[in-house]
Wavefront OBJ file of the C-alpha trace (Angstrom):
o trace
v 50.445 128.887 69.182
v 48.729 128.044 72.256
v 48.589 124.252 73.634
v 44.865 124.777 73.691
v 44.616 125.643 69.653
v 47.079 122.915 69.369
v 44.877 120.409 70.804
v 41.585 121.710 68.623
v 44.206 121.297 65.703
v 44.459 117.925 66.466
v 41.032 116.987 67.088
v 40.119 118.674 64.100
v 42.474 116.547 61.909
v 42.719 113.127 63.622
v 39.282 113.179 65.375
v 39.176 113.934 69.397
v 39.840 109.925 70.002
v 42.697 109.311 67.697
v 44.504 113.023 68.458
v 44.709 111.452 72.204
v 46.011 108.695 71.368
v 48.729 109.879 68.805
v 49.574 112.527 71.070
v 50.264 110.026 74.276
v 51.971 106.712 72.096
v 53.272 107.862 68.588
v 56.990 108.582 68.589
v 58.059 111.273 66.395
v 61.871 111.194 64.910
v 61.604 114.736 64.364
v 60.688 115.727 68.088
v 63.809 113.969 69.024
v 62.444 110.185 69.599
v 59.651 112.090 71.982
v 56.018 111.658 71.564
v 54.193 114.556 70.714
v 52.858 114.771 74.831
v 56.602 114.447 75.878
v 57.712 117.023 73.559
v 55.240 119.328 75.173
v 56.190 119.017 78.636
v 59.583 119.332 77.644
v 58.745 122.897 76.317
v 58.926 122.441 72.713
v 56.816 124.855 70.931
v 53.212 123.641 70.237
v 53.609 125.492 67.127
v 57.159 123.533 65.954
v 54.800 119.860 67.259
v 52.347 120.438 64.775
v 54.985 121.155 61.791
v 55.889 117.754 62.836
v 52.482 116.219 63.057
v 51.991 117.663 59.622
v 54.847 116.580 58.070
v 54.678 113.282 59.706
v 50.995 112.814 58.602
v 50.842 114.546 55.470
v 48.470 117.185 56.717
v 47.234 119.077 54.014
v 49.273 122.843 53.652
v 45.331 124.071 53.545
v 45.376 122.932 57.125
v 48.582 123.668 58.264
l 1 2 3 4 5 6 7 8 9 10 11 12 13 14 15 16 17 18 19 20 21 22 23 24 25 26 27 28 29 30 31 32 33 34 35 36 37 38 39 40 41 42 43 44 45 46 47 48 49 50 51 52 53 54 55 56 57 58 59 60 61 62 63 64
């Protein structure tokens, strides 16, 4: 998955706004104590970040 659908994921579930900020502040356990922007940079698969913003946020598996 490409950081670019990742994002649109995002925006599509959280609303552009709230995907920012969740990406930039909210710590997930499951990306090692990283948020989901420092996971990114750190080369962690945008499609192995979203599993986690899923399964941290209940996403929906019709959205998954």
């Amino acid at each position: 998955m490409r950081i670019t659908v990742f994002r649109r994921l995002m925006a599509e579930e959280f609303g552009p706004g709230r995907a920012q900020v969740l990406a930039s502040d909210h710590v997930l356990s499951g990306l090692g104590g990283r948020t989901i922007d420092q996971a990114l940079t750190a080369g962690i698969p945008a499609k192995e970040v979203w599993r986690e913003v899923c399964n941290a946020f209940d996403v929906p598996a019709e959205r998954r």
